[in-house]
N, C-alpha and C positions, 0 to 999 in steps of 0.2 A: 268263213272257215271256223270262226271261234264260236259261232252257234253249232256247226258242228258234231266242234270237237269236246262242249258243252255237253250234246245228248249223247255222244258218244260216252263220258266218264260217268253220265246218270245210268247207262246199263251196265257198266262194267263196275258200278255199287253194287247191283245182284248177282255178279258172279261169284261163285263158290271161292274164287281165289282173295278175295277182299274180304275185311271183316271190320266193322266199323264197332267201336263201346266208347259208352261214355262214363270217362269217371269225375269226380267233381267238377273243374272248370275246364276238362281237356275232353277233347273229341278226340279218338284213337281213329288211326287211318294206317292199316296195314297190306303188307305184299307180301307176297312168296318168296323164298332166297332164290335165288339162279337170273335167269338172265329174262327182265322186264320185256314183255312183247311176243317172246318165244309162243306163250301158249294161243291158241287161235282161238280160243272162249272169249277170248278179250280184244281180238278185234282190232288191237292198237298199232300194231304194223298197217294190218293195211287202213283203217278209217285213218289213221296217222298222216299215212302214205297221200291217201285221196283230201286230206286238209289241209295239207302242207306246210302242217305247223310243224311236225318233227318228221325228221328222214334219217335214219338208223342204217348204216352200214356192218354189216356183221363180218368181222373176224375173228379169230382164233384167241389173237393176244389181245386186242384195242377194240371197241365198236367207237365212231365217232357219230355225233348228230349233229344236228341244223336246227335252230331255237330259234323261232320267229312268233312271237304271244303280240295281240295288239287288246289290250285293255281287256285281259283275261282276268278272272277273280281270284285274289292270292289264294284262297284253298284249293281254289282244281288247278291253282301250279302246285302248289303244294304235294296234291294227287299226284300229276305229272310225276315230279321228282321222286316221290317214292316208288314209284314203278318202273324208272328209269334206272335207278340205284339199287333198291331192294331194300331201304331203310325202312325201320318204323317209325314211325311221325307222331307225339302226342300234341294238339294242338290247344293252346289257350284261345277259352272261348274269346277274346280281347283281338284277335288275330283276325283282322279283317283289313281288305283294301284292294285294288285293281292293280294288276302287274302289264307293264305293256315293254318287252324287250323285244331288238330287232339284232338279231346276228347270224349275217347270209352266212359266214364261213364255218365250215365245220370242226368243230372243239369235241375231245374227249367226253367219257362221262365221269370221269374226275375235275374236270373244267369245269363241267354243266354244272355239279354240285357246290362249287368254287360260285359261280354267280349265281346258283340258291341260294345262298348265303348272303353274298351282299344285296340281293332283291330284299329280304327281310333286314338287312341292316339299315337301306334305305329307309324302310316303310318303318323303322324304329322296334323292331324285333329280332332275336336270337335265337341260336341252337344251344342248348344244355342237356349235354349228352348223361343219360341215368341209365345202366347198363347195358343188353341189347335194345333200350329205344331212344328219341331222341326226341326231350322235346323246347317245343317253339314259344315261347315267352314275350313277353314285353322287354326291352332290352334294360330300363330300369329296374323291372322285379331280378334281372338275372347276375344281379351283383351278390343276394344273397340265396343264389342256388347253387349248386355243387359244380362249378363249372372248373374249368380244369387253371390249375397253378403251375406256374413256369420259370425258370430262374434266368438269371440272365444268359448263361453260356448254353443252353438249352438252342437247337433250329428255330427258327422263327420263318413260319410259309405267308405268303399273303394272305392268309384267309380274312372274312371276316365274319370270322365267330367269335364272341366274347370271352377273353379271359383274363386272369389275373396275374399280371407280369410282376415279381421281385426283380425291385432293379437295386445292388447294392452298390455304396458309393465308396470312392478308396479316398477321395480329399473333398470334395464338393460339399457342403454344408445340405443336409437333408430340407429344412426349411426353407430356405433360399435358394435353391432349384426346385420344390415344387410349387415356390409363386411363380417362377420361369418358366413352368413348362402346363399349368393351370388351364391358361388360354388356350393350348394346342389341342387337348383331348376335346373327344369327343362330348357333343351335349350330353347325353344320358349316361357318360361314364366317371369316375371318380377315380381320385388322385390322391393319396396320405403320405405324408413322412415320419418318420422312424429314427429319430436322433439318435439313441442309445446304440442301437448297432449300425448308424448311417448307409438308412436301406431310405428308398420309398415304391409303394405298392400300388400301382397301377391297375384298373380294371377297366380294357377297353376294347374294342375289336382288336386280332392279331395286326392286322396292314398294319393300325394307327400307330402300333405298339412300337412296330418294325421302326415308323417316322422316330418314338421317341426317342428308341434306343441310339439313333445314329445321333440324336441333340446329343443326350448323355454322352457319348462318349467324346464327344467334340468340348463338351463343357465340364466336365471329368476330370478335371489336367492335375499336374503335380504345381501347387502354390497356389491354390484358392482353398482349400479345408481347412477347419479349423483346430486346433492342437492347442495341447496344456502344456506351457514349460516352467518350469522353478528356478527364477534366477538372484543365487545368492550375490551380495552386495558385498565389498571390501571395506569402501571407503566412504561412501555417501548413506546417506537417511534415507531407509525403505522410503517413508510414506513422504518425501519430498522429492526424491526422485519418480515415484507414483506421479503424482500432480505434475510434474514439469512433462513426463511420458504424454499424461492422458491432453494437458492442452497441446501436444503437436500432435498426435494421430488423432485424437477428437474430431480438431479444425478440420483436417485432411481427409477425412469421411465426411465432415457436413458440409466444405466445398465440392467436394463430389456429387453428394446430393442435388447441391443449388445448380450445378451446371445441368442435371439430368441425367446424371449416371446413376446405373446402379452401386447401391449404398454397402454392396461386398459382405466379408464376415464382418461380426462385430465385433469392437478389441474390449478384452478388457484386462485392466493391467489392478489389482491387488497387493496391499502393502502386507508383509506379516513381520509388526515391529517387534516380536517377540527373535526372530530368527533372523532379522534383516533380510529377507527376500524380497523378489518381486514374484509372485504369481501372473501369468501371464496367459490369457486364451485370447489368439491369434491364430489367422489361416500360418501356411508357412513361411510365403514370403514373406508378411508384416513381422512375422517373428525375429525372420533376419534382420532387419532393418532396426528391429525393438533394440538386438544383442548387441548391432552395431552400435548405435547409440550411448547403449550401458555402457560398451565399453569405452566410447570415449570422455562419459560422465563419472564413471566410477574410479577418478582418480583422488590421489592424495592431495591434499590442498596445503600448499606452502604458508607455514605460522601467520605468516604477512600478508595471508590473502583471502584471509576469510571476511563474514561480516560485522566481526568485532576488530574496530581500530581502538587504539590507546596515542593521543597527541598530546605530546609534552610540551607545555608553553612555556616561555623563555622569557618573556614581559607580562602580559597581560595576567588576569587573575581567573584561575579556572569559572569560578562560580559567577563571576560577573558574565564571563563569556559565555556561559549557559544560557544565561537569561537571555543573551541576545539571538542564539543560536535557534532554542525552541518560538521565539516570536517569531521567524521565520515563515512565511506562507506556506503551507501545504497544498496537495493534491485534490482535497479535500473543503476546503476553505472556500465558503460560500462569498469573500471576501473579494475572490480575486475577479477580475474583467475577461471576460469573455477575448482569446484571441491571445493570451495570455500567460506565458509555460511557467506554472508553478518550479519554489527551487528544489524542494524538499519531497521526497512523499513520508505518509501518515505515518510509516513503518518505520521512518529514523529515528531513533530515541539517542538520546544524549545526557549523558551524569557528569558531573563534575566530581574530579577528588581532589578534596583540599589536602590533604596531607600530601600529594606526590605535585598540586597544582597542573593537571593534567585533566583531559578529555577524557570519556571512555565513551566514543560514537558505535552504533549499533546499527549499521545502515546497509544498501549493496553500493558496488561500485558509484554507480553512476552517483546517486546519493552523498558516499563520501567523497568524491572528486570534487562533489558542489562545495560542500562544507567546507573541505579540504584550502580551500582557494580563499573563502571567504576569513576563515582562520588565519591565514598568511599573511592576510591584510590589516588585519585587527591586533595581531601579535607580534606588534613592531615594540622599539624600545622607546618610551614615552621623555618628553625633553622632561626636564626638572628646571623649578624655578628658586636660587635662595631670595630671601627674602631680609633686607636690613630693617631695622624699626628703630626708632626713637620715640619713647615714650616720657614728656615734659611736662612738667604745669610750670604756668609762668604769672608772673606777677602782674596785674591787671595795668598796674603805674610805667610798666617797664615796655617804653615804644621801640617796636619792632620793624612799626608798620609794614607789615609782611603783604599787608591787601597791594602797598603800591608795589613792592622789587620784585613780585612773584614774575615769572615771566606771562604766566595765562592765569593772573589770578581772581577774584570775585565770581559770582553766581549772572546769571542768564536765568529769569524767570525762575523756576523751581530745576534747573539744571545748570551743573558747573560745567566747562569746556574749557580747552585747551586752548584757547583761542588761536591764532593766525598758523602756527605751528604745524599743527597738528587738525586742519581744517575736517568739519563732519564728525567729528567723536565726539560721545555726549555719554556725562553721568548719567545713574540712577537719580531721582527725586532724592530730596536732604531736608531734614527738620530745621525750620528755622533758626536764626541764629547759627548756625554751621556755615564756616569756608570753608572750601575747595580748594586745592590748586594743582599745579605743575611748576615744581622749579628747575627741573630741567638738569641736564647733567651738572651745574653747577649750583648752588643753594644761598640765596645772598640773604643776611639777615643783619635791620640793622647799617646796613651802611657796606658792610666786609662781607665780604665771596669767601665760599667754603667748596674744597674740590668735593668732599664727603659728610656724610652722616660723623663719619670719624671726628673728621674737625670740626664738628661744631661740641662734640660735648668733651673735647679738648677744650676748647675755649669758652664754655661754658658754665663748667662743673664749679668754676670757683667762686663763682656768678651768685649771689645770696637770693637773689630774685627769680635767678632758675632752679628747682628741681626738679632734677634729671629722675623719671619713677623707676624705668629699667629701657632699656636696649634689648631687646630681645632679637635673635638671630635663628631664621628658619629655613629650614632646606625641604621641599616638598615636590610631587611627581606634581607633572598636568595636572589638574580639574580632583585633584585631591583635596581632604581639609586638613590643614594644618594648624593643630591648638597650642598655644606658651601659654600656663599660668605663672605669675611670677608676685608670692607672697606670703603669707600666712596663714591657719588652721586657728580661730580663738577658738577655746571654749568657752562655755556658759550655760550657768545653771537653770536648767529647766524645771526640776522639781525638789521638794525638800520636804523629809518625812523624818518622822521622831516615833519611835515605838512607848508605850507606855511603859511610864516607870524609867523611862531611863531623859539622860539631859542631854545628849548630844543627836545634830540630824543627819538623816543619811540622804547624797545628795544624789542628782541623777542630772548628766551632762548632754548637750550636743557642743555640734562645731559648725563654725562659720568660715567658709570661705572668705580673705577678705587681703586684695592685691590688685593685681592688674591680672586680667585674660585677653588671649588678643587669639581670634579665630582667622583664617585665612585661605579662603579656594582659588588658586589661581589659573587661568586658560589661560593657553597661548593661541595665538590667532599667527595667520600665515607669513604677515605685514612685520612680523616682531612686535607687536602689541604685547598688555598683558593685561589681561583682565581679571581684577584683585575683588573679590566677593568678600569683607570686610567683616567683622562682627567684634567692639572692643568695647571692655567694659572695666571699668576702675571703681574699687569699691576701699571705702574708706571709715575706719571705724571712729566713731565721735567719741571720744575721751572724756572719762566722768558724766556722763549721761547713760544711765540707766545700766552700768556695772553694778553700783550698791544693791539693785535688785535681781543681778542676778542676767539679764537683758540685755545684750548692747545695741545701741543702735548706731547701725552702719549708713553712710553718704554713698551713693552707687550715681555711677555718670556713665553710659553707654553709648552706645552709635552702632547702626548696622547698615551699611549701604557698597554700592559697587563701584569703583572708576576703574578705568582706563587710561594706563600708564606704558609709554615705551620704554624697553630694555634699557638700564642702567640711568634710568632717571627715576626723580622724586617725586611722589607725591603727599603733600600734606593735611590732613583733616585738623581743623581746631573750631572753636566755638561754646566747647562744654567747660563751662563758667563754673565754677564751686565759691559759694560767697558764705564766711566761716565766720562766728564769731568767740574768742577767745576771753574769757575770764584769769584773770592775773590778784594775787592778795601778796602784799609784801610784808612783812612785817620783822621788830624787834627780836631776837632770841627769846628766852622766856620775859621778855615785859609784854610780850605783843600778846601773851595768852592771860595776862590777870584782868580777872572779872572785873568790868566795869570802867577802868583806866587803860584798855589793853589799845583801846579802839587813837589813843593819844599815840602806840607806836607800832602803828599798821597802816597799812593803805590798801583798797582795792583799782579798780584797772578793767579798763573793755574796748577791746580793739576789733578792728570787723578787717577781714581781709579777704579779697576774691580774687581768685589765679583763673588760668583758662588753659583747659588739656589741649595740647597738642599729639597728634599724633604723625612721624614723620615713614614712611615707607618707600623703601629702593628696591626695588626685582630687580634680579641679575638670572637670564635665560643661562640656561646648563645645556649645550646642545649635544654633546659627547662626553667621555670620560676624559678627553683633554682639557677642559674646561673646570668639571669638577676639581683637578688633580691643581691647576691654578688657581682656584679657590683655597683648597686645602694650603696652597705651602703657605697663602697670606694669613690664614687664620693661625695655623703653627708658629712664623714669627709674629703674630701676637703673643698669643703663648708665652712665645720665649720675652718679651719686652717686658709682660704683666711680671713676668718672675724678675728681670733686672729695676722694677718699680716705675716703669712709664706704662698707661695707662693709654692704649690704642686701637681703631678700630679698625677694620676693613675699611683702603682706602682709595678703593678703585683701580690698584695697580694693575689688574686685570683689565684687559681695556682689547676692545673687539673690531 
């Protein structure tokens, strides 16, 4: 049949009703207008008839045919169709390939021309219609030929002829629907988006177009486009509210992503600290979500609740507390162990003001709740310790034998101790020659018990063998240093200048400290201990030695070490020996000064005498202002005694 129906369209090439030209790449293949087969020159009714490739029913309003090709050569379908339709055909020489369709039933010839169409859409070719002719292309070359443009609300028939569909978008993001819809068009067709007027332009067979339009609109909706909004701020910081936005919608897009979703509009939220705004491009719904947010961010923040605290301390000392605050580990601190929760992060900054003795922390909550807590604990009120002293030098001849009444007296290798009492407690190391001791709430020196420090320079003062240097009384917090100097300022001449021409010098001074200093840090330990960090020093000016020049030279006797004493007991350091020798001349009123016979009514005289410093010391723990206030009344009647001419110390009548 299709050899045929072959020689049959090779004669109906020379009929007068065909006309074949060739213009560059296109072979022209035309037909008569009216109705294809009518004329009997052509033979097509009936060789038709007798092939049984097509059967034509003639009526008035419709003719219907029967399409049956089995591996026919696409240009003599081609033929066919044009003489079945009446169209003119310009064919691209490229247009070659074998058509083989089977369709017993009989279809219109607006049908027949409907599957012309996809026959060449198949084989990868199109119609592009150029005024009365039509011509047949490569379906790639027909994106940039004149083929017809369509808007969306435009009929859309199934054909499949190639065109170029305007699809405009009312919310959908142009870019992010056409990766969506990329993979669905056809191979040789193309797909662009148009962001500025949110279109995208389609060129593809009408059928395909018809598929995409129904995506579109399915995927079209109201809350997935993207929009610009300007949202001013009241109360919050543009560009800090920016940052706290972008980490929760960020995260919430790039966990989208990780699960394998589509990654949506993109947000982007903009600060303008000029204006305090948020600039904001988001589809519609994130928009919502964004405003919701704002607004439950953009409120007023109560004085007290920002990230500047100010803590007033009550005991402790601001600046102290600083230093211990910023050693603090951080977030940041290569320092800390694995497993670990730092207390602090990097962002807490902390000043101290001395003048109000208060904090000024700079942190967020979390950060000062840490702090907060840590401050609580540190800014307690710290006990205070007073401190008794008796400061003695005593006569080397004058037995006291203090080594044996002490109750834990003598040394232990290079450590003194309290012995059975007080078992486990140990001095610092002591320069030799130095005792130690503890005499315990009572002081026995000598033979006779003393309740206090008091009574002993009660009864000793009148003593020629004791001098008493000073008593000094000191009141000081915990782990503080408490200094008594108790003496004199000499001066003494350092330099001496005489201008010429004149007789007198001009001198030029310093001054010497020269007394008793007595330094004192005391801790308290949990036990009622007190641990006394010592440092005393007596300095003594040598008389007629090196004044006439101007010079004096001073005796200095020091000590610096630590014990360990319980509450409302003694402890005594002695051993610093002072071994002095004195020059004595007697002599007559004026005979003792005549030259040469003077020496008949004078005498001289040399005596060597060595005392040994004691130092005696009593803590008394302060644990309240009840305490202190019991202190106070006994020192006031002293006070009041020194004025009636008795001469008293603190004498333990505070008793614990």
């Amino acid at each position: 049949m299709c050899l045929f129906y072959a020689a049959f369209l090779l004669l109906a090439t020379y009929s007068p009703v065909h006309a074949a030209s060739n213009a560059g790449p296109f072979q022209g293949v035309a037909t008569q207008k009216g109705k294809p087969g009518a004329d009997k020159k052509t033979g097509i009714k009936k060789e038709a008839s007798k092939a049984g490739g097509v059967r034509e029913r003639a009526n008035d309003k419709e003719r219907f045919v029967t399409i049956d090709f089995d591996n026919v050569d696409l240009r003599i379908f081609i033929k066919f169709i044009s003489e079945l339709t009446g169209k003119n055909f310009v064919v691209d020489r490229n247009v070659k390939g074998k058509v083989t369709i089977i369709s017993p039933t009989k279809i219109s010839v607006k049908e027949a021309y409907k599957v012309f169409e996809s026959v060449l859409e198949v084989h990868g070719f199109t119609t592009v219609p150029a005024g009365d002719i039509i011509k047949i292309v490569p379906a790639v070359a027909a994106r940039s030929k004149n083929i017809e443009t369509r808007l969306r609300k435009m009929a859309i028939s199934p054909e499949d002829k190639v065109v170029t569909q305007v699809i405009p978008l009312q919310y959908a993001d142009p870019d992010q629907l056409r990766k969506v819809l990329a993979p669905l068009i056809s191979k040789t067709s193309i797909i662009v988006s148009y962001p500025p007027t949110g279109m995208l332009i389609v060129t593809d067979v009408l059928s395909n177009i018809k598929r995409l339009l129904r995506i579109v609109e399915a995927v079209d909706v109201k809350g997935v486009g993207a929009e610009i909004s300007v949202i001013p701020l009241k109360y919050a910081i543009a560009t800090n509210m920016a940052k706290s936005l972008d980490s929760v919608f960020q995260k919430k897009g790039a966990a989208r992503v990780k699960k394998g979703a589509h990654a949506g509009p993109v947000i982007r939220i903009v600060p303008d600290e000029r204006t305090n705004t948020l600039i904001i491009l988001a589809s519609e719904d994130d928009t919502q979500k964004i405003k919701h947010l704002i607004t439950l961010l953009d409120k007023e923040i109560p004085r007290d609740k920002g990230n500047i605290h100010v803590y007033y301390l009550q005991n402790a000392n601001a600046e102290d507390l600083a230093k211990v605050l910023t050693a603090i580990p951080s977030k940041k601190s290569t320092a800390l162990k694995k497993g670990k929760a730092p207390a602090i992060s990097m962002e807490a900054k902390i000043v101290a003001d001395k003048a109000t003795n208060s904090l000024v922390i700079t942190a967020d909550k979390e950060d000062y709740l840490a702090l907060e807590g840590v401050i609580k604990k540190l800014d307690i009120p710290r006990r205070m310790v007073y401190i008794e002293a008796l400061i003695m030098e005593v006569n080397v001849d004058k037995s006291f034998e203090l080594g044996v009444e002490w109750q834990a007296g003598g040394t232990f290798g290079n450590y003194g101790a309290f012995g059975s009492s007080y078992p486990g407690t140990e001095f610092s190391p002591v320069e030799p020659g130095f005792s130690l001791g503890v005499l315990g709430k009572t002081i026995t020196i000598g033979g006779q018990t003393f309740n206090s420090l008091g009574a002993v320079v009660k009864a000793l003062q009148s003593d020629t063998d004791v001098n008493i240097l000073s008593t000094p009384q000191i009141l000081t917090t915990d782990n503080e240093e408490a200094k008594i100097t108790v003496g004199k300022n000499v001066p003494y001449i350092t330099s001496k200048e005489r201008a010429t021409g004149e007789t007198q010098y001009s001198y030029s001074y310093a001054y010497k400290d020269v007394g008793v200093t007595l330094k004192i840090t005391p801790h308290i330990n949990q036990e009622g201990f007190v641990r006394l960090k010592l440092s005393q020093e007596v300095t003594r000016l040598i008389q007629n030695k090196g004044l006439e020049e101007g010079y004096p030279t001073t005796y200095k006797r020091s000590a610096d070490t630590t014990v360990i004493v319980k509450d409302n007991n003694t402890v005594v350091i002695g051993g610093m020996i002072d071994n002095s020798i004195t020059n004595q001349k007697y002599q007559v009123p004026c005979l003792g000064g005549i030259p040469g016979l003077g020496w008949a009514f004078k005498s001289l005289s040399r005596s060597r005498n060595k005392t040994n410093l004691f130092v005696f010391l009593t803590p008394h723990i302060i644990e309240n202002p009840r305490d202190a206030k019991a202190i106070y009344k006994e020192k006031k009647e002293k006070m009041d005694r020194i004025k009636g001419g008795t001469v008293k110390m603190y004498e333990g009548r505070y008793k614990k």
